[in-house]
N, C-alpha and C positions, 0 to 999 in steps of 0.2 A: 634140466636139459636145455640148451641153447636153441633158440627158436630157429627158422628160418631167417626170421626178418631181421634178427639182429646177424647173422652171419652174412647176410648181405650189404647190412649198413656195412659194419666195420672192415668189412672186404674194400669196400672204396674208403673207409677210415684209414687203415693199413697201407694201401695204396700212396694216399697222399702224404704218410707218414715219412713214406720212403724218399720221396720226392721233396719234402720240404719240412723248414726244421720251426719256423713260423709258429706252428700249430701248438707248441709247447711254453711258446709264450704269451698265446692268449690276448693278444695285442690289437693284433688285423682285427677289423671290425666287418671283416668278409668269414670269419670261422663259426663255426655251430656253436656258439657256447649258451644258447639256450639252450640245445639239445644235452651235453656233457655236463652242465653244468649242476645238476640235479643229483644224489647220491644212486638213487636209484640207476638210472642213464650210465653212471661212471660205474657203476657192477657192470652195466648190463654190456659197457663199452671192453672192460676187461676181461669178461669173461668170452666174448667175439674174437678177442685179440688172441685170445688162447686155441681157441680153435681156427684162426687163421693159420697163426703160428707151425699146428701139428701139421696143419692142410699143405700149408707150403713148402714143407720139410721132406714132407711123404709125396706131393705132386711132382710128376714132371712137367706138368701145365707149363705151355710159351707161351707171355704175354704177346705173341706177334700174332694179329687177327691172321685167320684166311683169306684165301685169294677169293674165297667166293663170298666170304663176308665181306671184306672191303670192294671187293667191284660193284656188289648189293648197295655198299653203302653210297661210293663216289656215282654208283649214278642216280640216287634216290637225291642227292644234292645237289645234284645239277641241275634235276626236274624242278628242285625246289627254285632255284634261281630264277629258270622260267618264267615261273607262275605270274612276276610281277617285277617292272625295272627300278622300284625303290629297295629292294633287297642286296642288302651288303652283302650277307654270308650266311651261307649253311652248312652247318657242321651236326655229325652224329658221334655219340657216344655209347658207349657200351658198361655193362653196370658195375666195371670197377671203375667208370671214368675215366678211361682211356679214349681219345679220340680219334675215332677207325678213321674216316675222314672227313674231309670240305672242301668245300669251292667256295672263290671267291670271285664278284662280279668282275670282270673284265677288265682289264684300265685301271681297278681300284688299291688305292695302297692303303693298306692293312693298318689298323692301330695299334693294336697289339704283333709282338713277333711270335715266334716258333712256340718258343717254350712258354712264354706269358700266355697262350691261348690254349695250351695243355694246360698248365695249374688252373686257366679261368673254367675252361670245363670241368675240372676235378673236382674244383670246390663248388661248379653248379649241380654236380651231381651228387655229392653230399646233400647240400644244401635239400635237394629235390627228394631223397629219401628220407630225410624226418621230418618232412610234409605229410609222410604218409600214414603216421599218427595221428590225426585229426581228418583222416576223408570218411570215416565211422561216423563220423555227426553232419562233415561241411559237404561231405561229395564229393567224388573225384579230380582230381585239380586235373581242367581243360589246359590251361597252360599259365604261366609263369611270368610276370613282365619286367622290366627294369626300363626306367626312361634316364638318360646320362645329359651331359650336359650336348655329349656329341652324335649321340646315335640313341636308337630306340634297340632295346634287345628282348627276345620273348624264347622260353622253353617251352617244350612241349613232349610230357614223357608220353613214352609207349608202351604197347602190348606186345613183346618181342623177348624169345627168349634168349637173346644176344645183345638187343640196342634197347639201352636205357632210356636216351634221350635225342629228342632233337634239337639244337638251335640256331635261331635266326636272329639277324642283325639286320633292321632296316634304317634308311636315311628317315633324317628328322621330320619330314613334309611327309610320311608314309601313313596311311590309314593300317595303322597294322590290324587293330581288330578284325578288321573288312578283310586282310588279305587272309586273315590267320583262319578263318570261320568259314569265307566262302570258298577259299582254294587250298588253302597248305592242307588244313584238316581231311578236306575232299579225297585230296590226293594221297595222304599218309591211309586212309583208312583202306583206297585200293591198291594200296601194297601192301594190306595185310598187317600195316603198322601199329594201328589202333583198332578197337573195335567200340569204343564205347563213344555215343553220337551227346552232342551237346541238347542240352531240356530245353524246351521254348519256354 
């Protein structure tokens, strides 16, 4: 019997399958292939596939979020903006990796366009669910970082039975840890976002 947790990976596996063809070539150095790459994994990947398969056949399920999820989301993004003026962008996603929404700081031009920041979130939400094979031993992953050569970027999944994840984008001069710990966190957890508090 297929577990949960693989019918949720491959639900964002599935997703991004549809969306791009990349993934079959195994090339991008942005794909899970330590995750697939195992025999075990590639059972456990097809056998999710099958049960997405039936799911999607038999659902009426629209991928178009609600009015009351996405306004939840666009204003939970724009608190996040807030919090601190070296913050590029905040965006949420939901746990097929779909992105409900974002904001983006004011005046600021985007690096990525439309669709490049859909696949960038798709494959961060991949990415973010076969992390959660190792939090058994390591401990809940607080969040996720990436330092580029142009901006600093940090994840941050949730407790949410709709939003997978959050992410932020800050300028390079940002103290992200500082912003991430004493305010983003703060603030996601009184929305109900998260619930689990970082260990001293």
């Amino acid at each position: 019997m297929i577990s949960d947790r693989e019918k949720n990976i491959v639900v964002v596996a599935a997703s991004w399958l549809e969306t791009s063809t990349t993934i079959i070539s195994c090339e991008d150095a942005d794909l899970p292939l330590g995750y697939i790459g195992t025999t075990a994994n590639a059972i456990k990947l097809v056998r999710a596939l099958c049960y997405y398969t039936i799911t999607k056949m038999t659902s009426s399920h629209s991928s178009s979020p609600s009015d009351l999820l996405y306004s939840t989301a666009k204003r939970i993004c724009s608190q996040v903006l807030q919090l601190d003026n070296s913050i590029r962008f905040a965006g949420l996603a939901n746990h097929m990796g779909s992105l409900i929404s974002y904001e983006l700081r004011k005046g600021l031009v985007p690096l990525l366009n439309e669709e490049e920041l859909k696949s960038y979130t798709l494959k961060t939400v991949l990415r973010m669910k076969t992390r959660e094979d190792y939090e058994s031993k390591l401990g809940d992953v607080i969040y996720t970082f990436a330092l580029y050569k142009k901006i600093k970027r940090a994840t941050i999944p949730l407790d949410h039975p709709n939003l997978a994840a959050l992410t932020v984008s800050f300028d390079m001069a940002a103290d992200h840890e500082g912003i991430i710990i004493d305010k983003i966190l703060p603030m996601i957890r009184r929305e109900k976002l998260l619930t689990t508090a970082v260990e001293a």
